[in-house]
FISE-887082 format. One record per residue (C-alpha): residue in three letters; z, x, y. Coordinates in steps of 0.5 Angstrom, whole numbers, padded with zeros to 4 digits, always signed. Layout:
! FISE-887082
ALAZXY...
This chain:
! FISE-887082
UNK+0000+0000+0000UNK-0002+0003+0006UNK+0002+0002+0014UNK-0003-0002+0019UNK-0004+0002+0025UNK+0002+0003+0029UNK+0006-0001+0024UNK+0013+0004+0023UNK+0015+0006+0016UNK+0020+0003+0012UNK+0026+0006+0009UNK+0028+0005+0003UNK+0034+0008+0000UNK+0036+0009-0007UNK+0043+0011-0009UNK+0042+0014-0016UNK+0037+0018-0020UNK+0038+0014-0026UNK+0033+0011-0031UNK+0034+0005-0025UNK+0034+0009-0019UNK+0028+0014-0021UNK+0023+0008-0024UNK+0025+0005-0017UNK+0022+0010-0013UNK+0016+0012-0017UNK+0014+0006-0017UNK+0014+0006-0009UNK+0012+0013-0009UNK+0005+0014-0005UNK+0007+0007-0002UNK+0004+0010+0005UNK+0008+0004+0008UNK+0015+0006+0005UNK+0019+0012+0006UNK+0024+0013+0001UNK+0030+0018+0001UNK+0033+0018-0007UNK+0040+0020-0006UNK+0044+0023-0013UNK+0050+0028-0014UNK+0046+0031-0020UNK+0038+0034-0018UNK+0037+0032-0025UNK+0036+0026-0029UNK+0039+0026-0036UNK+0037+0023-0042UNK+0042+0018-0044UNK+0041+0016-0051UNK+0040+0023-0053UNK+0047+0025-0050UNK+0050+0026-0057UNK+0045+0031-0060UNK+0047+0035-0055UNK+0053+0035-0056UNK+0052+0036-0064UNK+0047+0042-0062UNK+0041+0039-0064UNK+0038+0039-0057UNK+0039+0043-0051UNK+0042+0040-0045UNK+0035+0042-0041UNK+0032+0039-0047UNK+0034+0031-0044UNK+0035+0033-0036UNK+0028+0033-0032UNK+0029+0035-0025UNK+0028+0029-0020UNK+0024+0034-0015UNK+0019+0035-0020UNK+0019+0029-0022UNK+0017+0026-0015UNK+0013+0033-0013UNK+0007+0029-0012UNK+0010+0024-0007UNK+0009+0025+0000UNK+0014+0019+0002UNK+0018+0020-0003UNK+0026+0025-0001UNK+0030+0027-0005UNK+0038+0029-0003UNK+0043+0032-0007UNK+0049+0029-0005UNK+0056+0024-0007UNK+0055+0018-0005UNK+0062+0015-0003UNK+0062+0009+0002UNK+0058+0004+0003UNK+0057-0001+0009UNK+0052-0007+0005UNK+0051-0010+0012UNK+0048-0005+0016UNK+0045-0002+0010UNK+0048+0005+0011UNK+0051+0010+0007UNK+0055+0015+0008UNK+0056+0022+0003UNK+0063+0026+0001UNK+0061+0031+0005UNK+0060+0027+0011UNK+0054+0025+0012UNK+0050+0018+0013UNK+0044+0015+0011UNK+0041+0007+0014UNK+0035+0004+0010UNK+0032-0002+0012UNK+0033-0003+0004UNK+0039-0001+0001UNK+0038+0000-0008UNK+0043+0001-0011UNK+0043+0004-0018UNK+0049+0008-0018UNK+0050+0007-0026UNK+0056+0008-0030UNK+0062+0010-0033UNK+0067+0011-0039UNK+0072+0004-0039UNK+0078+0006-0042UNK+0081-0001-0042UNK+0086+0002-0039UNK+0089+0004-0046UNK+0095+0010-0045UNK+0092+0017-0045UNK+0084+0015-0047UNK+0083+0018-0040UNK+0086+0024-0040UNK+0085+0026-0048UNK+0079+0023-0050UNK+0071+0026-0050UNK+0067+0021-0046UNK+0060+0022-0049UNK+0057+0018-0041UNK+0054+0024-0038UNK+0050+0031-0040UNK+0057+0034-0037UNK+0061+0030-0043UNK+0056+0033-0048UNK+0056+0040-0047UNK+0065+0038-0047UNK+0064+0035-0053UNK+0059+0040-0057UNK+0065+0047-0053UNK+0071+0042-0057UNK+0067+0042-0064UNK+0065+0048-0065UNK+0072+0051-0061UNK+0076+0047-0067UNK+0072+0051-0072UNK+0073+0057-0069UNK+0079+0057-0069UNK+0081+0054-0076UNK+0077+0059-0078UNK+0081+0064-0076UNK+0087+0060-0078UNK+0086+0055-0084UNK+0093+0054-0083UNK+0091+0049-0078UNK+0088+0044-0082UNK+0094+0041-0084UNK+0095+0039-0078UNK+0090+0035-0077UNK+0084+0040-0075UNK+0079+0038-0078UNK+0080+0031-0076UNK+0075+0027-0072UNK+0076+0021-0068UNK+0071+0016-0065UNK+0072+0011-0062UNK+0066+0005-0061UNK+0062+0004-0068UNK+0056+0002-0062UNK+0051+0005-0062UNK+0053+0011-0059UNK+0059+0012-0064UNK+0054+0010-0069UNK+0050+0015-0068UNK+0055+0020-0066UNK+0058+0020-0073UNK+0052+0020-0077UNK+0049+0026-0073UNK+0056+0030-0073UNK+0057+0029-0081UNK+0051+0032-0082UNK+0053+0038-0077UNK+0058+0039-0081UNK+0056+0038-0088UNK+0051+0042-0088UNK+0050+0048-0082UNK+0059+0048-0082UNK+0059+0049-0089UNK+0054+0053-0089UNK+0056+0058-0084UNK+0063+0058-0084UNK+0065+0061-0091UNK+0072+0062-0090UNK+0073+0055-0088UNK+0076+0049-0092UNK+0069+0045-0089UNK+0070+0039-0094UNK+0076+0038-0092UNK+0074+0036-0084UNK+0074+0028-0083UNK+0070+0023-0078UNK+0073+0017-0077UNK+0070+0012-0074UNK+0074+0006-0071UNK+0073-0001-0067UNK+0077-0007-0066UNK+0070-0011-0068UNK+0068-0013-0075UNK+0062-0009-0076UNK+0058-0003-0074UNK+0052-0004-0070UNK+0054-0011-0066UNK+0048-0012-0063UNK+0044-0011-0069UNK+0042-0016-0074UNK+0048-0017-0080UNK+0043-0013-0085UNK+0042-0007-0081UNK+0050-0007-0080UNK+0050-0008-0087UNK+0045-0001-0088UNK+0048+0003-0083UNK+0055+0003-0085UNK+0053+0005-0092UNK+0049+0010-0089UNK+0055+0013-0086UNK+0060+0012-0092UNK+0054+0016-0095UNK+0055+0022-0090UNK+0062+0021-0092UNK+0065+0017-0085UNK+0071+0013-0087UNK+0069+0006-0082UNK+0076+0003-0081UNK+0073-0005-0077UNK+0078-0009-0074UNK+0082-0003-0072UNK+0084-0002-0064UNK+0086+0004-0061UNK+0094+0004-0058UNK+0095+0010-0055UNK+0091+0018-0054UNK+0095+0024-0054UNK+0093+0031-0054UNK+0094+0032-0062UNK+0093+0026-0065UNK+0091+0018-0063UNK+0095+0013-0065UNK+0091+0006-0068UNK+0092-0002-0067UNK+0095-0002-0074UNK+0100+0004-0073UNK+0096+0008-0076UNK+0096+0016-0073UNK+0091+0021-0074UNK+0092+0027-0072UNK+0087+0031-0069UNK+0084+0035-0063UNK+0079+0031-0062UNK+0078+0023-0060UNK+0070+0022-0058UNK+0071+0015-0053UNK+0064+0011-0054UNK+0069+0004-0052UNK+0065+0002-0047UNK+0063+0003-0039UNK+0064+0001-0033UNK+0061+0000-0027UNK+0061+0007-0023UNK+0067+0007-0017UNK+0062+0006-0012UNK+0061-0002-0014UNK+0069-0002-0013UNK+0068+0001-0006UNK+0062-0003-0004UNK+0066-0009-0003UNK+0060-0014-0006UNK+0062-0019-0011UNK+0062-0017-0017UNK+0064-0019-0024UNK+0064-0017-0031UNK+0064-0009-0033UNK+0067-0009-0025UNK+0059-0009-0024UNK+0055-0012-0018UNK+0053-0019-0018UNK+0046-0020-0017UNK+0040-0026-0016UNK+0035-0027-0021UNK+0031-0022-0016UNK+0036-0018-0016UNK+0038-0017-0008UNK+0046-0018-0007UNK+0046-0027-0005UNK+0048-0027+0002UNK+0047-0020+0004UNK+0039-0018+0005UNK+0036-0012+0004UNK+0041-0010-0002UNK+0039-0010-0008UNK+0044-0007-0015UNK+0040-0005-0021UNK+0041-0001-0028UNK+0048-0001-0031UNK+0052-0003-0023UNK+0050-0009-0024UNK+0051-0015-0028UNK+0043-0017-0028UNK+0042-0024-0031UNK+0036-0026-0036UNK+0033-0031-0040UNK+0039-0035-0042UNK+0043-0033-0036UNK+0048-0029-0039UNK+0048-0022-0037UNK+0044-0016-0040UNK+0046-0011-0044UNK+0047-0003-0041UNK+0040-0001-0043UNK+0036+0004-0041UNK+0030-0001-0043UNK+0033-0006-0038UNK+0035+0000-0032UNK+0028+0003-0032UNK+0024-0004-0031UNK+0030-0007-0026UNK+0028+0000-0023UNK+0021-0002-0022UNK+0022-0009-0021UNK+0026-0008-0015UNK+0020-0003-0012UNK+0015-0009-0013UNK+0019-0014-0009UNK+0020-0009-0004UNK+0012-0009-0003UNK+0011-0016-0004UNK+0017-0017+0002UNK+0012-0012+0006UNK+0006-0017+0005UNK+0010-0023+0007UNK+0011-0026+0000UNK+0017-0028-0003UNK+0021-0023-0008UNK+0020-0022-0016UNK+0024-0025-0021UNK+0027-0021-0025UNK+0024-0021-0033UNK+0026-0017-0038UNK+0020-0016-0043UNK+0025-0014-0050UNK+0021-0010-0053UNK+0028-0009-0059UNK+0033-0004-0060UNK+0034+0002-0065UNK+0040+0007-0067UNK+0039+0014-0072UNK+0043+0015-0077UNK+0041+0021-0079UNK+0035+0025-0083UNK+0031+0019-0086UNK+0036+0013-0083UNK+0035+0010-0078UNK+0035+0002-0077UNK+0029-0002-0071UNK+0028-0009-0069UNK+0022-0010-0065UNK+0020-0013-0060UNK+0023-0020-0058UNK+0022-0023-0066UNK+0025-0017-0067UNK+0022-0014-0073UNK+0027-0011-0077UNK+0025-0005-0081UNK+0031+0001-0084UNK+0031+0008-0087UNK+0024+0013-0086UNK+0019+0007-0082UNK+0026+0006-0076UNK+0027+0013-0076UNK+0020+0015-0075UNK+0019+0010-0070UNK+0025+0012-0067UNK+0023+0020-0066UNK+0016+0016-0063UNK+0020+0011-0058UNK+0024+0017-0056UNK+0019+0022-0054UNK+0016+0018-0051UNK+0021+0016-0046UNK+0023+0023-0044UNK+0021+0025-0038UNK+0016+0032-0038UNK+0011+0033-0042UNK+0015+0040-0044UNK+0022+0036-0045UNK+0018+0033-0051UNK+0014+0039-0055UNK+0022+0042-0054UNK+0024+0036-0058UNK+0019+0035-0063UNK+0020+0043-0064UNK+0027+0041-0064UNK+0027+0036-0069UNK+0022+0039-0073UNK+0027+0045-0074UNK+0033+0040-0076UNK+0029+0037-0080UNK+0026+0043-0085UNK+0032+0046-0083UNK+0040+0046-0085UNK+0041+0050-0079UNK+0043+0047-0072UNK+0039+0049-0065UNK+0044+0051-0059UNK+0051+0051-0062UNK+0054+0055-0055UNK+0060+0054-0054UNK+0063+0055-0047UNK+0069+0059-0046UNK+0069+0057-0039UNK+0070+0050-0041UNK+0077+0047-0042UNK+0075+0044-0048UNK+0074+0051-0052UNK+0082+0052-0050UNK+0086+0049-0056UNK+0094+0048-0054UNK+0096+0048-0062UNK+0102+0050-0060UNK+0109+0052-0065UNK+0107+0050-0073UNK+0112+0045-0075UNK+0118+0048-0078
């Protein structure tokens, strides 16, 4: 869309390089007669639904984050700052970042994302590994491979609960993760550390659910936790977490695991800024929104992504997808242009194209598109592998993925098993043996 002569840009400001945020300005990107700033604490973008396979030391983290710069470097209207974003004014549309500086827009988007919901559960917050952000990936994969160093240095350790892993979610997140991390270690563990009592490491997988998968269909719910049982994951359903310490988690049963490492994949929230932008919100904390995704009563402010309760068909709000991100992104974008040309906003339709999680090598479960074909085991994981590289952004993000992927599946060795002694997680207070 090209500006009349002597008709001034407008100005749109997107708050979040996420997959809401990025599918918003690419889209408005060589609009002529819209000038974006595209603002995010991060000069990358990150491959959520790959997080825990770095964590696992499948992939690198520069394997699922693509710079936003290059992403955007073709478009001339298109500015992208580096900066926190921490007040927001919805009715003046202006902004204004920890280190003191403002932004006003003509168009304010906000697709600020996520964050960790501990549910307010004692000691999650402080004790748990998160699994939100490419930060949290690089924690979780330094803790693992910290616990195996230093059970192998001293195997005494083991009985104290070493080799227990927790994992909070039996979501997609949870599921995968504990698919993925009993693969790592009943195959490149027991391998590489010959020392160590491998065999006797645990991955519990617990969620105050009845079953695994709860978005799938009840045969996929059935496949995944056999294929997890299968990779020696012991599965406790109906179970919900009491309380997280530093040495051990203690479950809704009274059941107390000890270990060292509790991953949380509970659920999200809205990230802060939702709480701060005084805009009414709702479930999750997020931002509620039109059917065209503008902030009723407030013009020019749109919320999309995972900070807003975004409604579909059945007028029940949609689920934290990068799917639905991506397309509120582009959606928001289109109505920016239409308003421009005097027509009314887009409402918003998501297009279900159906939801898939990896077990592990070989299992996987998908269910297409909005009649939801449902197809298991290699058909799902090869699908799976496609969808993925295809969401990646860079062409040299997706070669280093299939290379990486190829290598773990010939192989029983993992890529960049690097662990960070810079890192909190790499130092372990195991403090006095028992008496």
């Amino acid at each position: 869309m090209k500006a009349l002569p002597g008709q001034p840009q407008s100005h749109v400001v997107i708050v979040g390089g996420g997959f809401a945020g990025l599918g918003c300005a690419r889209r408005l990107a060589g609009e002529d007669a819209v000038h974006v700033t595209l603002i995010d604490r991060h000069n990358y973008q990150q491959f959520q639904p790959l997080l825990y396979q770095v964590a696992t030391s499948q992939l690198s983290a520069t394997g699922i984050a693509a710079s936003l710069r290059q992403a955007l470097h073709k478009a001339h209207n298109v500015d992208v700052k580096l900066a926190e974003v921490t007040d927001v004014d919805p009715g003046t549309r202006s902004l204004r970042t920890a280190r003191g500086d403002s932004f006003t827009g003509d168009v304010l988007v906000l697709a600020a994302g996520s964050q960790p919901n501990f549910f307010d559960i004692p000691g999650a917050a402080e004790h748990s590994f998160p699994l939100y952000s490419l930060a949290d990936a690089e924690r979780l994969r330094t803790r693992i491979l910290a616990i195996f160093e230093d059970a192998d240095r001293d195997p005494a350790l083991i009985e104290r609960g070493a080799l227990n892993f927790v994992i909070v979610g039996a979501g997609s997140t949870g599921t995968e993760l504990a698919g993925a991390m009993a693969e790592m270690i009943n195959e490149t563990m027991l391998v590489e550390y010959r020392d160590l009592a491998v065999e006797r490491a645990t991955i519990h997988l617990v969620d105050l659910g009845h079953v695994v998968l709860s978005e799938f269909s009840e045969r996929a719910h059935r496949y995944a936790a056999g294929a997890l049982k299968e990779r020696g994951v012991k599965i406790g359903l109906g179970t919900g977490v009491r309380e997280v310490a530093a040495d051990h988690v203690v479950l809704s049963d009274g059941t107390t695991i000890a270990t060292r490492c509790t991953v949380w994949a509970g659920g999200l929230m809205a990230a802060p800024l939702a709480a701060t932008s005084g805009l009414p919100h709702g479930k999750g904390g997020r931002i509620e929104v039109g059917p065209d995704l503008s902030v009723v009563g407030v013009p020019g402010v749109y919320a999309v992504g995972d900070i807003a309760n975004i409604p579909g068909a059945d007028g029940k709000a949609l689920p934290q997808l990068g799917s639905v991100a991506q397309q509120s992104g582009k959606c928001v974008a289109e109505s920016i242009l239409a308003e421009m040309r005097g027509q009314p906003p887009r409402a918003f339709r998501y297009r279900d194209k159906g939801i898939m999680a990896m077990i592990g090598r070989g299992a996987a479960v998908a269910e297409l598109g909005r009649r939801r074909l449902e197809v298991h085991g290699w058909p799902a994981f090869a699908a799976w592998l496609a969808v993925h590289a295809a969401l990646l952004t860079g062409t040299r993000n997706r070669v280093e993925a299939f290379v990486d992927w190829g290598w773990d599946y010939f192989s029983r060795t993992r890529g960049p098993q690097v662990l960070d002694p810079r890192s909190d997680a790499a130092h372990i207070d195991w403090g006095e043996p028992d008496a």
